[in-house]
VOMIVO-589993 format. One record per residue (C-alpha): residue number from 0; residue in three letters; x, y, z. Coordinates in Angstrom, 3 decimals, padded with zeros to 6 digits, m for minus. Example, Ala and Ser with C-alpha at 12.3 -4.5 7.8 and 13.67 -1.06 7.14 Angstrom:
! residues 2
0, ALA, 012.300, m004.500, 007.800
1, SER, 013.670, m001.060, 007.140
***
This chain:
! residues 329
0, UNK, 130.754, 141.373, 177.115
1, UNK, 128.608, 144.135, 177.052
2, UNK, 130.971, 146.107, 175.040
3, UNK, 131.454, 143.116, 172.530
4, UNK, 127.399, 142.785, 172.007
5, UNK, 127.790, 146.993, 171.573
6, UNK, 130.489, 146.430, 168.683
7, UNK, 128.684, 143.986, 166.789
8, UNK, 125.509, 145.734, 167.089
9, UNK, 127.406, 148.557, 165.335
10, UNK, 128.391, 146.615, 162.341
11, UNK, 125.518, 144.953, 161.474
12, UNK, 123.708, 148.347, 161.594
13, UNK, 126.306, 149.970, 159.336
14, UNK, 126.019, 146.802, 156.678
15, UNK, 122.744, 146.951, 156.923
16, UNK, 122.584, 150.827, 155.836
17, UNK, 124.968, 150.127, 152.919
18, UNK, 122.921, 147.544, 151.728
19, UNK, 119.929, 149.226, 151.680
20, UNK, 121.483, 151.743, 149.643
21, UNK, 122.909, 149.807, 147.259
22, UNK, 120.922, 148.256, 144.491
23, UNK, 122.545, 144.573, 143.135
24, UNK, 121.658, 144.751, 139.439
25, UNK, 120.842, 140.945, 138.050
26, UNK, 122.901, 139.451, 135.236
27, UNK, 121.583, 140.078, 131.417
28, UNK, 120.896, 137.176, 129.818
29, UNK, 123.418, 136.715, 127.079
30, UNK, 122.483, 137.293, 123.426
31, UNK, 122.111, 134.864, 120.441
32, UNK, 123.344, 135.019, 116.956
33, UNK, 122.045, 133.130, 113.747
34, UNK, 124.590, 132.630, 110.823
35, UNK, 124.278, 130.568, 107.370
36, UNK, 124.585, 130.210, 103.956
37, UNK, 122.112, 131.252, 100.805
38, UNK, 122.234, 128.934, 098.123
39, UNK, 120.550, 127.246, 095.346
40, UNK, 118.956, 123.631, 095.355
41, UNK, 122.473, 122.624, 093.495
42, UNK, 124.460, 124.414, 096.620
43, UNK, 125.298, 127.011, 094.381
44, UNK, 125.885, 130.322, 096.651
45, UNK, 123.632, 132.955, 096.103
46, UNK, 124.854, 136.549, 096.749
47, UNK, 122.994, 139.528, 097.560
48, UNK, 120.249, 137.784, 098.439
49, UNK, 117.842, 139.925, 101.376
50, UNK, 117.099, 138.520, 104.537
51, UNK, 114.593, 139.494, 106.854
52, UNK, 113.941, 139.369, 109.696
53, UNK, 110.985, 139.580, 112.352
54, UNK, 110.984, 139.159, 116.190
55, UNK, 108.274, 139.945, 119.239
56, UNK, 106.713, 143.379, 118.516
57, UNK, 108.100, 145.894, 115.992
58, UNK, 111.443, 144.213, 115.859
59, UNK, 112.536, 144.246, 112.190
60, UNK, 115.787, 143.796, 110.547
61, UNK, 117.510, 143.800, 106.715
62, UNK, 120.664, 142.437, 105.550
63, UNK, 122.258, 140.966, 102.493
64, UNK, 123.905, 137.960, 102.188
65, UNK, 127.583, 138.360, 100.873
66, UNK, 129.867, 137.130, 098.124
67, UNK, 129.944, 133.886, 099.242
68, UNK, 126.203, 133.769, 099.821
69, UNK, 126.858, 134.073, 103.649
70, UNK, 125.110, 136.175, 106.389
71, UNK, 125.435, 136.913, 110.210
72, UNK, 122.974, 137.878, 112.361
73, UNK, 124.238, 138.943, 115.963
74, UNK, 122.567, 140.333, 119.286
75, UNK, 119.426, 137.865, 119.034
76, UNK, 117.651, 138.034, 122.357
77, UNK, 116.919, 134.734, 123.740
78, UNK, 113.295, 133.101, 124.151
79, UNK, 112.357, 135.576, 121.439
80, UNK, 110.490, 133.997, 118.615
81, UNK, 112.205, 134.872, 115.299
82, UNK, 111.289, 134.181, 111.443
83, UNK, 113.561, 134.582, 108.769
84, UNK, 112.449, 135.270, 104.968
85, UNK, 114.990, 135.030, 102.473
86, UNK, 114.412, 136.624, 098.933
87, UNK, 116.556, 136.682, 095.477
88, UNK, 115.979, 137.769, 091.761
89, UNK, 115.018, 134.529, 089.865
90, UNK, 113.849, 133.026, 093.370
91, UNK, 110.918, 131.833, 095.036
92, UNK, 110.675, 133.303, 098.543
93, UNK, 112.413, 130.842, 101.380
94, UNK, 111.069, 131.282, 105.088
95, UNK, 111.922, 130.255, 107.900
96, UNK, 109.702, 128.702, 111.116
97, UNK, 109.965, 129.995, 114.670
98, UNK, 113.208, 130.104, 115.653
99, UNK, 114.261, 130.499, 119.464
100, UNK, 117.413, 130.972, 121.163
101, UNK, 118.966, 129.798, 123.972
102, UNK, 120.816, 132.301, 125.885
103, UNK, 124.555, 132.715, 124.310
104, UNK, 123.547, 130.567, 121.129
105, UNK, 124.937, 130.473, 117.849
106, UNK, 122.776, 129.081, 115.987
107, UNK, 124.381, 127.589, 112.507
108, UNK, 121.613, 127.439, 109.493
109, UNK, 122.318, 124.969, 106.445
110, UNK, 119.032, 124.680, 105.067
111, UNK, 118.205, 127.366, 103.475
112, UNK, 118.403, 126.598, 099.753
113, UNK, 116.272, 128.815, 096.931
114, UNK, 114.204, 127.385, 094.370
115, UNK, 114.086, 128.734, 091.010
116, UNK, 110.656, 130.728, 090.834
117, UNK, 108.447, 129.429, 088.337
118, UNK, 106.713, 132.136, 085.857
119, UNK, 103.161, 131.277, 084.799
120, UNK, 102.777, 132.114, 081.418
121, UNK, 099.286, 132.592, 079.440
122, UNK, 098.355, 132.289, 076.315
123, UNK, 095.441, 134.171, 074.942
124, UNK, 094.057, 132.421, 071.827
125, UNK, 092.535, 134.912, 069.730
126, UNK, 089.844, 134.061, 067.499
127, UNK, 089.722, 134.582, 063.754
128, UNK, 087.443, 137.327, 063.713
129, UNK, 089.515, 139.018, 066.357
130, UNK, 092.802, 138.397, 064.074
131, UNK, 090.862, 139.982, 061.239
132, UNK, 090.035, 142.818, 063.135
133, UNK, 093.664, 143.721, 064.543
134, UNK, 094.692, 143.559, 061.084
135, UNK, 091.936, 145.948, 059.643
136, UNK, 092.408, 148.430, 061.878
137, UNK, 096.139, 148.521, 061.087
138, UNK, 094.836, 149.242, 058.006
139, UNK, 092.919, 151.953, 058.302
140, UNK, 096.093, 153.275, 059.481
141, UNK, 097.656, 153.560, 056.292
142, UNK, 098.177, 156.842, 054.548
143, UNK, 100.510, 157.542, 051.250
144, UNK, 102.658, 159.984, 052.250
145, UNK, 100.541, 160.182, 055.385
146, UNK, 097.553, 162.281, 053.611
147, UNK, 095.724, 159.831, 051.478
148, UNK, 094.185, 156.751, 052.794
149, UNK, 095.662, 153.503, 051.323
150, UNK, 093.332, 150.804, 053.155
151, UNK, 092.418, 148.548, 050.809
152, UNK, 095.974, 146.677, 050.272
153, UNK, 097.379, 144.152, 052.437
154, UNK, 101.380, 143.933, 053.316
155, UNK, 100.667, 141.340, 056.327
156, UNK, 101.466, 137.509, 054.681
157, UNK, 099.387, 136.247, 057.496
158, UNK, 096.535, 138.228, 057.021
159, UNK, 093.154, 136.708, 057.574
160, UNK, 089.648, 136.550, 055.995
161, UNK, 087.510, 139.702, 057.036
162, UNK, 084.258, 139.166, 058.118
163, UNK, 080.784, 141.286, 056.571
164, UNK, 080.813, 143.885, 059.435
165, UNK, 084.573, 144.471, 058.853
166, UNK, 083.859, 144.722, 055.013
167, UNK, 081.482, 147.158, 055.465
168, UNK, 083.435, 149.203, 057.961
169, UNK, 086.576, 149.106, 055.992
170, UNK, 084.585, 150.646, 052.420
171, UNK, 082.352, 153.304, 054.548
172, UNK, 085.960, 154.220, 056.325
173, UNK, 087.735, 155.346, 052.874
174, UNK, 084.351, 156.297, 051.036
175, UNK, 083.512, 158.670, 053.704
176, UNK, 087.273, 159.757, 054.350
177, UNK, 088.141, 163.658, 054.344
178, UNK, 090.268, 163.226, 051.711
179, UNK, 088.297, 160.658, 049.440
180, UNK, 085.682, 163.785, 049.403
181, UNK, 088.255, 166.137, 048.732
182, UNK, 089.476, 164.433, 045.701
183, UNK, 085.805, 164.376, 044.755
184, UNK, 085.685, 168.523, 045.168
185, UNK, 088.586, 168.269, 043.314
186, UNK, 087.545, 166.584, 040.336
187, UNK, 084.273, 168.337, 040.596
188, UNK, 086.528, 171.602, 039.526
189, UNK, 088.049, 169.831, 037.125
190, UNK, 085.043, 168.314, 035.558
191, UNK, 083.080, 172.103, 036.051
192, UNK, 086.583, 173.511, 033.707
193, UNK, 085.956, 170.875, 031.164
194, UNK, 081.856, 171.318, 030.994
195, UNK, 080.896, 167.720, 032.211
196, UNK, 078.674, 166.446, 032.251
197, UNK, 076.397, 168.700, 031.181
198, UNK, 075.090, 170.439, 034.140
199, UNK, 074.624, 173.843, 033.984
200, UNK, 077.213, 176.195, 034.760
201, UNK, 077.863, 178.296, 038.304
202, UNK, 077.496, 177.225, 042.038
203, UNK, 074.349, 175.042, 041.356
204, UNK, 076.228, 173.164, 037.927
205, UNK, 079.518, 172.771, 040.353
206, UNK, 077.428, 171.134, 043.570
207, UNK, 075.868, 168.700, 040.825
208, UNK, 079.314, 168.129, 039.250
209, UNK, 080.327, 167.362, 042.981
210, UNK, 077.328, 165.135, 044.011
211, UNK, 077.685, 163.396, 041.111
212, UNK, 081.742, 162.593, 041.546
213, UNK, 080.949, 161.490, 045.112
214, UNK, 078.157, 158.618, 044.221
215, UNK, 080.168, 157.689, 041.643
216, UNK, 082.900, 156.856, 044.385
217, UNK, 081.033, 156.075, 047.151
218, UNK, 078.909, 153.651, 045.021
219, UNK, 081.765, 152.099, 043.340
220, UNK, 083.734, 151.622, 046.980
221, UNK, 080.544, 150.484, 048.393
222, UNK, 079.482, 147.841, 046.449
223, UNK, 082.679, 146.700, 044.834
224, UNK, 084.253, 146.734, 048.382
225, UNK, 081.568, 145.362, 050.148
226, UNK, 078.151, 144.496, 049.308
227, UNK, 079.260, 142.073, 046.715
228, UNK, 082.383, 140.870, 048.409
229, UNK, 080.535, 139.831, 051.509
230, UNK, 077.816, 137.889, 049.128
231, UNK, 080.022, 136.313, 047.204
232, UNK, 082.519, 135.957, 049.919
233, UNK, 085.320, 136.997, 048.388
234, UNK, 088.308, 139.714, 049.737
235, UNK, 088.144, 143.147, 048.252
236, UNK, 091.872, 144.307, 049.004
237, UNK, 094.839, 143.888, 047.080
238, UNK, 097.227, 141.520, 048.647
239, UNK, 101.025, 142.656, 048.178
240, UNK, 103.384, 140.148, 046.725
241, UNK, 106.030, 142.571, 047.469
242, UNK, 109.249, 139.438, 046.338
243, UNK, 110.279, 137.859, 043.135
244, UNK, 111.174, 139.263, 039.879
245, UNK, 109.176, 142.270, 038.098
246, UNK, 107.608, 140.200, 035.309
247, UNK, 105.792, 138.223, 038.002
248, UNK, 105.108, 141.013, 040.604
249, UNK, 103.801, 142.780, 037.359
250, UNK, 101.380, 139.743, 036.425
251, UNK, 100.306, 139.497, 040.312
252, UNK, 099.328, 143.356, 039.824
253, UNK, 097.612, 143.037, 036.665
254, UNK, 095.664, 140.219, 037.663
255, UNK, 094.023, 142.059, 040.352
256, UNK, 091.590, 143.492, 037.428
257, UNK, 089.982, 139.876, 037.099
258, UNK, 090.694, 137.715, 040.582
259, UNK, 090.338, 138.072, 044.012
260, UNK, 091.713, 135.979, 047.122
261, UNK, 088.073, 134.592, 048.372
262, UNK, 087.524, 134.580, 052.140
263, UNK, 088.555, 130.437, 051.659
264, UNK, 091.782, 131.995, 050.630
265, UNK, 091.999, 130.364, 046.916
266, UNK, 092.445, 133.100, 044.024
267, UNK, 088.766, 133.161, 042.360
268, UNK, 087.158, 135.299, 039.296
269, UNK, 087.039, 138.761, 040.674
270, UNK, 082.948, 139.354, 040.502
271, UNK, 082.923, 141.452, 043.347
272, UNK, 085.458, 144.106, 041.416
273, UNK, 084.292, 143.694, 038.014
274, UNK, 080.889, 143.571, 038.933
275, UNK, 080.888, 146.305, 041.034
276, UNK, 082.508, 148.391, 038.445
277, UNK, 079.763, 147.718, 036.122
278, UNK, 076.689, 148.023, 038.830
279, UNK, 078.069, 151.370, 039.711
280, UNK, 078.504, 152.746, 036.545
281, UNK, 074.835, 151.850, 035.962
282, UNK, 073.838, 153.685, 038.466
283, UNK, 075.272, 156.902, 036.459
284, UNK, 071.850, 156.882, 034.986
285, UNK, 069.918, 157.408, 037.673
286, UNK, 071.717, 160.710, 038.400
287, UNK, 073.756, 162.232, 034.940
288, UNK, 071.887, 164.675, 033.020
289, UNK, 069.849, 163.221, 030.501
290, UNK, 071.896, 164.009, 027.724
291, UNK, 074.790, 161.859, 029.393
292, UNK, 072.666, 158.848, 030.059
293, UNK, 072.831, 155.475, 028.043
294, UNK, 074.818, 152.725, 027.309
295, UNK, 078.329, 154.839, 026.286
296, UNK, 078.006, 156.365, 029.667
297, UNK, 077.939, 152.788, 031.222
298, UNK, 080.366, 151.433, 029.324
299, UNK, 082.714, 154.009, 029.326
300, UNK, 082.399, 154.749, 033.318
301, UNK, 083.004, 150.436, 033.266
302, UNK, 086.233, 150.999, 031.650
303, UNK, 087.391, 153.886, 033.691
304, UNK, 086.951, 152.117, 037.049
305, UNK, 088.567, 149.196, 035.896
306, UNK, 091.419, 150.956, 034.284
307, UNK, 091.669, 152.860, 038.007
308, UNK, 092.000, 149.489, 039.260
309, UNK, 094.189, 148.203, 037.117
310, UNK, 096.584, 151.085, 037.695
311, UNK, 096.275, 150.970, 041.059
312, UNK, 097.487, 147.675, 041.393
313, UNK, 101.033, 148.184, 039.928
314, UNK, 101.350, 151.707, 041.635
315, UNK, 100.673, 149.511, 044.952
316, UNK, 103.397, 147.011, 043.648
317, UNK, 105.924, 148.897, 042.654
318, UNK, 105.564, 152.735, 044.020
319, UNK, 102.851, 153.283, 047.217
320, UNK, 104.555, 150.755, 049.638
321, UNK, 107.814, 152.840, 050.506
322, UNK, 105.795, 156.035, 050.743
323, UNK, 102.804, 154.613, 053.306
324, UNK, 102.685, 155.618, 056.700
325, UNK, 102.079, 152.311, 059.271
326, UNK, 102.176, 149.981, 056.669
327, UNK, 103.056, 146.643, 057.967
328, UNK, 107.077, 146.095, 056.820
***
């Protein structure tokens, strides 16, 4: 008996030193999977869409749905909260709420379907003054041959009235351009060569000849391109037909000399060019030698400027276009 008690003494002491040694690990809880299909509202598959996904913590994952639209998302932990956001080209956004697994689940998703995103579009209305201005400063882009300023024509079949201020800023641009004053130097030369008017001769005679080319412009662009066009509301540029046969093109050129689009776009008496041919030329008087002065010289200065315009006009027709940098084709 004693020897029995011994025995099982022993045994249970030996058990009970391998189990303390021995550490049962407890069972992991099995993991979840999610799997589905991306489509449209019409069940239409959508491949390559991205799915992502976001657990507890930093947990973060990427995929891409397949051909077929499909995707599989294995080794979920359970009683982990996990949202799904599904994106595609064309798409609104899709997401997903809270979703939990159950230890071992596989979870089958048919609800996710993508709406077509909708693109907000605005409109900006732009007034008429702002039209007009757009279009001005395109013109003030234009250069024959890229050197000499061509603002004062219109190629744009839309174009709008101008307003005062863009009168006035369109004539001060080209009277006071580098090259408008260096066609004035140039004709001072030629003017100084050929003895008229009768300044004197030498530095002093050639700075008159000059001062006196440059008013002549600057007055003529001034007032025929804007002082009388904005009182008598009427549009100082030529407007480029541009289509039909010569003959008419010819007579829309020519006619330039007498009318004028007015700012209610109707073709109207040209007072603003004719006048301001005549009102400049007046001015000669106030500045020419004496010996120049009188009615010949403002007749004769009348006639030039209008025959300038004149010409113009069918070189803007038929030549100028094809040659100007930024017109509006």
């Amino acid at each position: 008996m004693r020897i029995g008690q011994l025995l099982c003494a022993f045994i249970l002491s030996i058990v009970s030193i391998v189990a303390s040694g021995q550490q049962i690990d407890a069972p992991r809880p099995q993991h979840g999977s999610i799997s589905g299909t991306v489509t449209d509202v019409d069940d239409a598959a959508i491949p390559g869409a991205t799915l992502t996904v976001d657990g507890a913590g930093s947990e973060h994952r990427t995929l891409t749905t397949d051909g077929t639209g499909s995707f599989d998302l294995k080794d979920l932990d359970p009683a982990v909260a996990y949202k799904i956001t599904v994106s595609a080209k064309g798409f609104a956004d899709w997401t997903s709420p809270a979703i939990v697994l159950q230890p071992g689940q596989a979870l089958e998703m048919s609800d996710i379907k993508l709406k077509i995103s909708v693109v907000e579009t605005t409109v900006v209305a732009l007034t008429s003054e702002q039209l007009a201005t757009q279009q001005v400063k395109v013109e003030e882009k234009q250069r024959v041959l890229g050197i000499l300023p061509n603002y004062f024509v219109v190629y744009d079949k839309n174009a709008v009235a101008m307003t005062t201020k863009l009168k006035y800023e369109l004539a001060f641009k080209a009277a006071t351009d580098v090259v408008s004053i260096a066609g004035d130097v140039f004709l001072a030369g030629v003017n100084q060569a050929a003895d008229t008017p009768n300044y004197q001769q030498g530095a002093k005679g050639f700075g008159q000849r000059f001062g006196a080319a440059y008013a002549d412009s600057f007055s003529n662009v001034m007032i025929g391109g804007a002082v009388l066009p904005s009182l008598l509301h009427q549009d100082p540029r030529y407007f480029y037909q541009g289509t039909g046969s010569g003959k008419s093109r010819a007579l829309h050129a020519m006619s330039y000399a007498i009318i004028c689009k007015g700012d209610n776009g109707r073709s109207q008496f040209n007072y603003s060019g004719v006048g301001g041919n005549l009102i400049a030329a007046s001015l000669t008087n106030l500045y020419y030698p004496p010996s120049n002065r009188g009615p010949g010289l403002v007749f004769s200065n009348t006639l030039i400027n209008a025959g300038g315009r004149l010409a113009n006009a069918l070189v803007q027709e038929f030549i100028l276009r094809k040659y100007t940098t930024n017109a509006n084709k």
